[in-house]
C-alpha positions in Angstrom: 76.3 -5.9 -12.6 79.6 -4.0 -13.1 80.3 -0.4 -12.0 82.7 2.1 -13.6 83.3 4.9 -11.1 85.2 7.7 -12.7 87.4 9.1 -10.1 89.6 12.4 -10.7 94.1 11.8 -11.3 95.3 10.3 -8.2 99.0 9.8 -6.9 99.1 6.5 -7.8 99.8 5.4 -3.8 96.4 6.9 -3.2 95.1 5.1 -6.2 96.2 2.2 -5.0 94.8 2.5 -1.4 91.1 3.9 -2.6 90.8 1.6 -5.3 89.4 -1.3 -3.6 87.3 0.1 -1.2 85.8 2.5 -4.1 84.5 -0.9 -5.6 83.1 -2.4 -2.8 81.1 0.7 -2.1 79.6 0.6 -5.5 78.2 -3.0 -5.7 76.8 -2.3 -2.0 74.9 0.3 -3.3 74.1 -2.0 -6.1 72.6 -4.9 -4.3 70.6 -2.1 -2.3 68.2 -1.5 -5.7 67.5 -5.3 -6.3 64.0 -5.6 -4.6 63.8 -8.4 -1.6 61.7 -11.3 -2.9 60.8 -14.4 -0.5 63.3 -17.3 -0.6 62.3 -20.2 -2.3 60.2 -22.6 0.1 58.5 -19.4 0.9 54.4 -19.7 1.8 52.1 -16.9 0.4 48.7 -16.1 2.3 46.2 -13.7 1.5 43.0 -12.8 3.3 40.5 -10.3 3.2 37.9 -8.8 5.5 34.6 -9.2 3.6 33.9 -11.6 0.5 30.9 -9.5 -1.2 31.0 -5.6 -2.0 28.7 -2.5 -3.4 30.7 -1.1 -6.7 33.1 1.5 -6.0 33.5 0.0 -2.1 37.2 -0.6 -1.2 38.2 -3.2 1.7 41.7 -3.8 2.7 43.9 -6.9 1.4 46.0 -8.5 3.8 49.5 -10.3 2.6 51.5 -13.3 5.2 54.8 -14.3 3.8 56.5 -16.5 5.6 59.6 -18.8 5.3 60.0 -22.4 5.0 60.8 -22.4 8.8 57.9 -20.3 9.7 59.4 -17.1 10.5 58.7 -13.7 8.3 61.1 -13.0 5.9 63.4 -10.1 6.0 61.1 -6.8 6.2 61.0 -5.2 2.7 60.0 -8.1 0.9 58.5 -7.5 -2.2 55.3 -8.4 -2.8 52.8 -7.9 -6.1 49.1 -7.8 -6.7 47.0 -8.5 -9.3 43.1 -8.5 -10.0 40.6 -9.4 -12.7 38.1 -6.9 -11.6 38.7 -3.1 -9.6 42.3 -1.8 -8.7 44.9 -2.8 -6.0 46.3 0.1 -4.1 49.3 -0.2 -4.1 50.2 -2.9 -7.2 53.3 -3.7 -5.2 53.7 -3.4 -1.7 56.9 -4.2 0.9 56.0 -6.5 4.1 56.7 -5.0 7.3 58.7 -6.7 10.3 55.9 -9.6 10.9 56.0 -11.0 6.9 52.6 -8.6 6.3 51.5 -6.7 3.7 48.5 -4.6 3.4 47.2 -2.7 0.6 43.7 -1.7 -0.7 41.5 -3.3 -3.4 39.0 -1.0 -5.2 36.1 -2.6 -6.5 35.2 0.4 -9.1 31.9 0.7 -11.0 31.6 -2.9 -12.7 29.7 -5.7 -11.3 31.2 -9.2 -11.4 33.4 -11.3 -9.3 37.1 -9.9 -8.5 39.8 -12.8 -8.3 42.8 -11.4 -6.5 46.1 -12.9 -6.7 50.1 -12.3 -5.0 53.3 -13.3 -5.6 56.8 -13.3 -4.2 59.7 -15.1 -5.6 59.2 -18.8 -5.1 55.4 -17.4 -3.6 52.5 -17.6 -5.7 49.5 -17.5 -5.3 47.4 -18.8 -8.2 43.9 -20.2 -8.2 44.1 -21.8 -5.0 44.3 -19.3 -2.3 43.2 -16.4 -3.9 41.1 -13.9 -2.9 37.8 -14.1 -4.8 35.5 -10.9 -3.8 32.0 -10.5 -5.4 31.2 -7.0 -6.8 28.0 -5.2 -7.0 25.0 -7.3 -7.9 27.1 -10.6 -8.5 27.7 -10.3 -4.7 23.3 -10.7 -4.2 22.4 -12.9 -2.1 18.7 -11.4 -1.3 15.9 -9.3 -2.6 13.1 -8.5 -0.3 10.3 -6.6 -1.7 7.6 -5.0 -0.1 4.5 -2.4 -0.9 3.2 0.7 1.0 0.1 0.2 1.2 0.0 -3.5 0.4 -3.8 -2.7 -0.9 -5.2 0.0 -3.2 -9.0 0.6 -3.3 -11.3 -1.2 -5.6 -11.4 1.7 -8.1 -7.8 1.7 -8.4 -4.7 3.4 -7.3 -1.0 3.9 -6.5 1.7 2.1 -4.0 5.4 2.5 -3.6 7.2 -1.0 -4.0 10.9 -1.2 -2.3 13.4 -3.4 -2.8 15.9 -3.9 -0.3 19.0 -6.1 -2.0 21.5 -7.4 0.5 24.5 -9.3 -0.4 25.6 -12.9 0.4 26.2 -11.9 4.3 23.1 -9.6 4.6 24.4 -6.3 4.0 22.8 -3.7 2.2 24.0 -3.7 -1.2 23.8 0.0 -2.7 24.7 1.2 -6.5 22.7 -2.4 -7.8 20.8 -1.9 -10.7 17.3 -3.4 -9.8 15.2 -4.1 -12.6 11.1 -4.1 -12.1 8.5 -5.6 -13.6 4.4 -6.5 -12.7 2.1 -9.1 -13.9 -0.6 -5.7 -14.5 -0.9 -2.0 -14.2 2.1 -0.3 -14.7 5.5 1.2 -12.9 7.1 4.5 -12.8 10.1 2.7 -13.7 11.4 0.1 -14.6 15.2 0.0 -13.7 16.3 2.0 -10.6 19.5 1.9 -8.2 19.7 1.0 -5.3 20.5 4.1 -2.5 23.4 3.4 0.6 20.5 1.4 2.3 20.3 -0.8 -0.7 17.0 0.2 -1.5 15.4 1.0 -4.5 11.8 1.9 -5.4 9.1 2.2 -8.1 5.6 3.6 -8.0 2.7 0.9 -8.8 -0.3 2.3 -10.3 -3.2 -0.7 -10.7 -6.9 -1.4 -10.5 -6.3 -5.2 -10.3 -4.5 -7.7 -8.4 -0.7 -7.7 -9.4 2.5 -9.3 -8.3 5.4 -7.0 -8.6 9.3 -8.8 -9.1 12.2 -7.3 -8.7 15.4 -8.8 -9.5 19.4 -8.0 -8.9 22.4 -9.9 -10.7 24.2 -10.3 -13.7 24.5 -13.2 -16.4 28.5 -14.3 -16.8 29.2 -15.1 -20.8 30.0 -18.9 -21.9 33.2 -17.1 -23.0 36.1 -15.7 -21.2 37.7 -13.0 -20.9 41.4 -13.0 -21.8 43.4 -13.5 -18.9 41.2 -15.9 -17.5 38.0 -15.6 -15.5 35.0 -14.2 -17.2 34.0 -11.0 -19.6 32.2 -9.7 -16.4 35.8 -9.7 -14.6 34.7 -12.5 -13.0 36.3 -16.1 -12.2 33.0 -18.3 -12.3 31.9 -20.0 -15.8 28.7 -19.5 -17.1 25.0 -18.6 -16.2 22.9 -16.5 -14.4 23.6 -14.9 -11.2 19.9 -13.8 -10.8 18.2 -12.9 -7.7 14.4 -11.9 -7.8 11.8 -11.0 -5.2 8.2 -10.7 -5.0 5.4 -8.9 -3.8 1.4 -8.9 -4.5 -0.6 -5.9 -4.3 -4.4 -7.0 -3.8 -7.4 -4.5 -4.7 -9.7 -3.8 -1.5 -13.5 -5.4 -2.7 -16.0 -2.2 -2.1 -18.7 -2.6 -0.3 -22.2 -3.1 -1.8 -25.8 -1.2 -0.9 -29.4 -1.9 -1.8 -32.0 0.4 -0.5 -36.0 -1.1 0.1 -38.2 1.4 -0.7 -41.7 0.4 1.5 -44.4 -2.1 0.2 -46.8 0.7 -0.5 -46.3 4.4 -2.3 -45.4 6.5 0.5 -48.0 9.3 0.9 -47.4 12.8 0.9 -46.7 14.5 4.6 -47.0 10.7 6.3 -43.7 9.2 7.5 -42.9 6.2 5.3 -40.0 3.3 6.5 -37.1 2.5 4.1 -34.5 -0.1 4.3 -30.6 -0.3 3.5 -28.5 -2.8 3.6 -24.9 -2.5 3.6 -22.6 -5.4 2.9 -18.4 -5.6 3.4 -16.7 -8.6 1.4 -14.0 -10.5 3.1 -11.2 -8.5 1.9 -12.8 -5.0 2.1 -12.6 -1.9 4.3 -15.0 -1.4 7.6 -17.6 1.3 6.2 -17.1 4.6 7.4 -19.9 6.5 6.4 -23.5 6.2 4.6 -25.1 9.2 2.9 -28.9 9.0 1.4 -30.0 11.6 -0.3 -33.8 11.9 -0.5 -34.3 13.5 -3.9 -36.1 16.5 -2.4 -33.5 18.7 -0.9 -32.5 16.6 2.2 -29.3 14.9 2.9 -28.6 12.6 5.5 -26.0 10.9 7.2 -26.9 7.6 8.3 -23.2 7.4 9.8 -21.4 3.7 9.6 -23.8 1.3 9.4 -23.1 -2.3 8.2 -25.8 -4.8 7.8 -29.4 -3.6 7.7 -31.1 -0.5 8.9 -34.8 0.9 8.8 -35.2 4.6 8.4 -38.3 6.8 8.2 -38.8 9.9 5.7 -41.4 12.4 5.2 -41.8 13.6 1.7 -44.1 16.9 1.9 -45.4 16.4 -1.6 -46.8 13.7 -4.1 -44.1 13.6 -7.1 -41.5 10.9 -7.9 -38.3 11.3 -6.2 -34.9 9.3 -7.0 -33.4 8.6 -3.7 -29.0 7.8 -3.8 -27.6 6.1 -1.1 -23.6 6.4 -0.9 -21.4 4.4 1.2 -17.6 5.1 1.7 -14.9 2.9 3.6 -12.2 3.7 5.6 -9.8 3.4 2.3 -11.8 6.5 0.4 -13.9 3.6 -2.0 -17.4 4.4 -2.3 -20.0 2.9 -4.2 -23.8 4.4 -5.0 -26.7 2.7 -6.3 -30.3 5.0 -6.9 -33.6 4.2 -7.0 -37.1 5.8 -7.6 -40.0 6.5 -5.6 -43.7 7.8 -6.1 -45.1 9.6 -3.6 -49.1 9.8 -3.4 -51.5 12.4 -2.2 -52.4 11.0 1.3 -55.9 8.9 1.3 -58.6 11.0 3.4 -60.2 9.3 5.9 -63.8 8.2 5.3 -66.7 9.1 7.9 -69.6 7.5 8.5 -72.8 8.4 10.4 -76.0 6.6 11.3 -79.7 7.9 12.8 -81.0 5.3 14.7 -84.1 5.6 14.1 -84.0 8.2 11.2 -87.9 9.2 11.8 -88.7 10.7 15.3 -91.1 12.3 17.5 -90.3 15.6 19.1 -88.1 15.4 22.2 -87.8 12.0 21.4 -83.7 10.8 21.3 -81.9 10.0 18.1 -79.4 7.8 18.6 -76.1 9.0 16.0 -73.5 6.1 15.5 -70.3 7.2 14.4 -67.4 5.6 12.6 -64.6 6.9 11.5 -62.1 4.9 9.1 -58.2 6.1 8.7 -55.3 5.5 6.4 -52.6 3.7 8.0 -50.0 6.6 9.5 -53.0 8.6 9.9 -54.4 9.3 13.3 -57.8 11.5 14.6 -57.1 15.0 16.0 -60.7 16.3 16.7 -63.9 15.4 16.2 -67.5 17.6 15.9 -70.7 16.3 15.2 -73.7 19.7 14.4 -77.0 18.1 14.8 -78.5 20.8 11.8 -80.9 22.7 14.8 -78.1 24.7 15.8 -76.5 22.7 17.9 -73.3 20.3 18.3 -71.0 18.4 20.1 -67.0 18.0 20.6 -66.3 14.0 20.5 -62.3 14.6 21.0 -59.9 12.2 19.2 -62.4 9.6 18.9 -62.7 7.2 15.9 -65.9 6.4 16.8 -68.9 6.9 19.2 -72.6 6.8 19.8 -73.9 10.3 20.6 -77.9 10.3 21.7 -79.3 13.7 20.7 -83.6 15.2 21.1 -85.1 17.4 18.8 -87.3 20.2 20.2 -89.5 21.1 16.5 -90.5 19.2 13.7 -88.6 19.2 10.4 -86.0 17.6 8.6 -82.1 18.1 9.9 -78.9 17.6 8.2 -76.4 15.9 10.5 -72.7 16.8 9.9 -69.7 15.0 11.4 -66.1 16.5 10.7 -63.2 15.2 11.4 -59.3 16.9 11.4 -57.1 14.1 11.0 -53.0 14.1 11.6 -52.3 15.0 8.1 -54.0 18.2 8.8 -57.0 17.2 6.5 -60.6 18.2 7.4 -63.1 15.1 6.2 -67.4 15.1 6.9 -69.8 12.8 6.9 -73.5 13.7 6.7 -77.0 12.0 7.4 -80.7 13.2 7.7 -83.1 13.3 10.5 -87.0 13.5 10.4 -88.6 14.7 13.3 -92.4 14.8 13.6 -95.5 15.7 15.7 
C-alpha cells in the first residue's frame, strides 16, 4: 500500500527532519484498516443454544477462535457468517478478549433446515462443524391430537380437534402450518396455524365414527438449491419430513325403548299395568330421563329408569289412544317409539239370585242365594236386596250371601238385587216368589 501525504513548502531542514516520521505515521494508520483474521493453524468452533426453531424465532450464535497453541487470538479478529436459510445479525462480527464471537441468527418466515457456517483466515468452517438449525415445521418432531368431547351423540354433532406440534426437543412449535383431514363428516378447516402454544384447531362436525389426522412438515425437492443444501433452504437431500397424528371421534349408541301395553284392552275408569323397558348399549350414555305420554292429556315423568318398569294408567274413557314414550341420556340423545291402545267400556258385573224354594206358604222362609260375578279390577261397593212386599235388606260389600226372608200375604213378588260396583256402575239381578195359602 503506498501513501502520498501532501504536506505544505517546508525549509528544507524541516523537510528533512518531518519526512520520515510523516511516512511512518501513514502506513500505521494503514495497517489499522486491514481487518484481524486468525493466523493460519487457527481452530473455528461454533455452537448454538437450541437445534430446532418456530419461523421468525431468533437464537444467538456463538463463535471460539482459537490459535494453534490454544490461546484466543488477538481481540478484533474478524470473523464472517453465512446461512442457507434466515439472517445472521451481524454478517461479520469481531471476537472479544476470550477468541468469542456472538451474533444473532434469524430464522424468518420459511420453513426448512438452516446450515450455518464461519470463517476466519486459515478458519473455516464448512460442512463439518456447522451449525445446522431446523426451521418451522422441518424442526417437528411430534403431533398430538386430541378431541373435546371425544364423543358426539348418536344423532350427530360437533367437537373441537387440537393439535399440539412440538419440535424435536418437545417445545411448542408455533407459526406451523397444520393441515387436517377426516376419514367422514367434515372440518371447519382444513389448514390452520399453529398459535404461541403450538396449537392449532378445527371444528369436526359428524354423525359417524371418524379418525381425524393432522400432520406438520415439509417435503425437501430431489433438487438443490444453488449454493448447496436444498430449495427449502435446507441441507438434507430428499423426502418427506412429515409428521401426522391421530385422533377418533366415536358416536355415543342411543338407548332403545319398547313399551308392553297389557294382555287385555284396558277398560275405561279401571287401572290397567303397562311395561317399558329401557336398554343402554355398551358405548352409550346413563339415561337421564323417561317421558310417556298417555295420548289423553297426561304426561308423565317416569324419571331415569333403565331396565324394566311396570306402570299403572287410568284412561277415563273407551277410544284408542297412541301412547309415546321418550327417553333422553345424559349427552341430550333421545329416542321415541309409539304405540296404540284401545280402551273398552268397562264389563258390568253380572248378578245372580236364587228362591229356594220359589213356591211358599205364608210366613214360611224363602231362602235368597246370591252371587255376584266381577270384572277383574272391579270390586263390590254396596249391596241391597228388596224382597217386592216393601221390604229389603243392606248386604254391604258382599259378593255373595244367603239371605232367609217370610212372606206375610199371598201373591207373587219380584225380588230385586242391586249392586254399585267400584266403577261407579249400578247392576240388578231379579227373581220371582210365589207365596200361597
Amino acid at each position: 500500500m503506498f501513501i502520498v501525504l501532501m504536506l505544505p513548502q517546508l525549509s528544507r531542514g524541516v523537510s528533512a527532519l518531518l519526512g520520515p516520521a510523516l511516512v511512518i505515521a501513514g502506513l500505521s494508520i494503514a495497517c489499522e484498516k486491514v481487518p484481524l483474521l486468525a493466523p493460519t493453524g487457527s481452530t473455528l468452533t461454533l455452537t448454538a443454544a437450541i437445534n430446532a426453531l418456530s419461523t421468525n424465532a431468533s437464537t444467538e450464535i456463538i463463535a471460539q477462535v482459537l490459535e494453534a497453541a490454544g490461546t484466543p487470538p488477538h481481540s478484533g479478529t474478524h470473523i464472517t457468517f453465512t446461512t442457507t436459510l434466515g439472517s445472521i445479525e451481524p454478517a461479520e462480527a469481531s471476537t472479544d478478549v476470550n477468541g468469542r464471537a456472538v451474533v444473532r441468527f434469524s430464522a424468518g418466515s420459511a420453513n426448512g433446515v438452516a446450515t450455518i457456517r464461519a470463517s476466519s483466515g486459515g478458519a473455516t468452517i464448512e460442512t463439518d462443524g456447522a451449525v445446522v438449525i431446523a426451521v418451522g415445521t422441518a424442526a417437528v418432531g411430534a403431533v398430538i391430537v386430541t378431541a373435546n368431547p371425544a364423543t358426539v351423540p348418536s344423532l350427530g354433532g360437533s367437537t373441537t380437534i387440537a393439535a399440539n406440534a412440538l419440535d424435536i426437543n418437545g417445545n411448542p412449535l408455533s407459526s406451523a402450518p397444520v393441515t387436517f383431514s377426516t376419514t367422514t363428516g367434515s372440518l371447519s378447516r382444513s389448514l390452520a396455524v399453529t398459535n404461541e402454544n403450538g396449537v392449532a384447531t378445527s371444528i369436526l362436525t359428524t354423525a359417524q365414527e371418524a379418525t381425524v389426522t393432522a400432520s406438520v412438515g415439509v417435503f425437501r425437492s430431489a433438487q438443490p438449491a444453488p449454493g448447496g443444501g436444498d430449495e427449502n433452504g435446507g441441507s438434507g437431500g430428499a423426502g418427506t419430513a412429515m409428521v401426522s397424528g391421530t385422533v377418533t371421534v366415536t358416536v355415543l349408541a342411543a338407548p332403545t325403548i319398547t313399551i308392553t301395553p297389557p294382555a287385555e284392552p284396558p277398560s275405561e275408569g279401571l287401572p290397567s299395568s303397562f311395561t317399558f323397558e329401557v336398554s343402554v348399549p355398551d358405548n352409550g350414555s346413563a339415561v337421564r330421563s323417561l317421558i310417556v305420554d298417555w295420548g289423553d292429556g297426561i304426561v308423565q315423568d317416569l324419571g331415569a329408569i333403565t331396565g324394566s318398569q311396570t306402570v299403572s294408567h287410568v284412561y277415563d274413557s273407551d277410544d284408542t289412544f297412541v301412547i309415546t314414550a321418550t327417553v333422553e341420556d345424559a349427552s341430550g340423545t333421545t329416542t321415541s317409539v309409539s304405540t296404540s291402545v284401545t280402551v273398552v267400556p268397562v264389563a258390568q258385573p253380572t248378578v245372580l239370585v236364587t228362591p229356594s224354594p220359589q213356591t211358599v206358604r205364608v210366613n214360611e222362609p224363602v231362602n235368597f242365594n246370591i252371587q255376584i260375578t266381577v270384572p277383574p279390577g272391579i270390586g263390590v261397593v254396596s249391596t241391597t236386596i228388596n224382597f217386592g212386599d216393601g221390604t229389603s235388606s243392606q248386604l254391604g260389600g258382599a259378593s255373595s250371601a244367603n239371605v232367609p226372608h217370610a212372606y206375610a200375604a199371598t201373591g207373587i213378588f219380584t225380588v230385586t238385587v242391586t249392586v254399585t260396583d267400584t266403577a261407579s256402575q249400578v247392576t240388578q239381578g231379579t227373581t220371582v216368589v210365589s207365596v200361597v195359602p
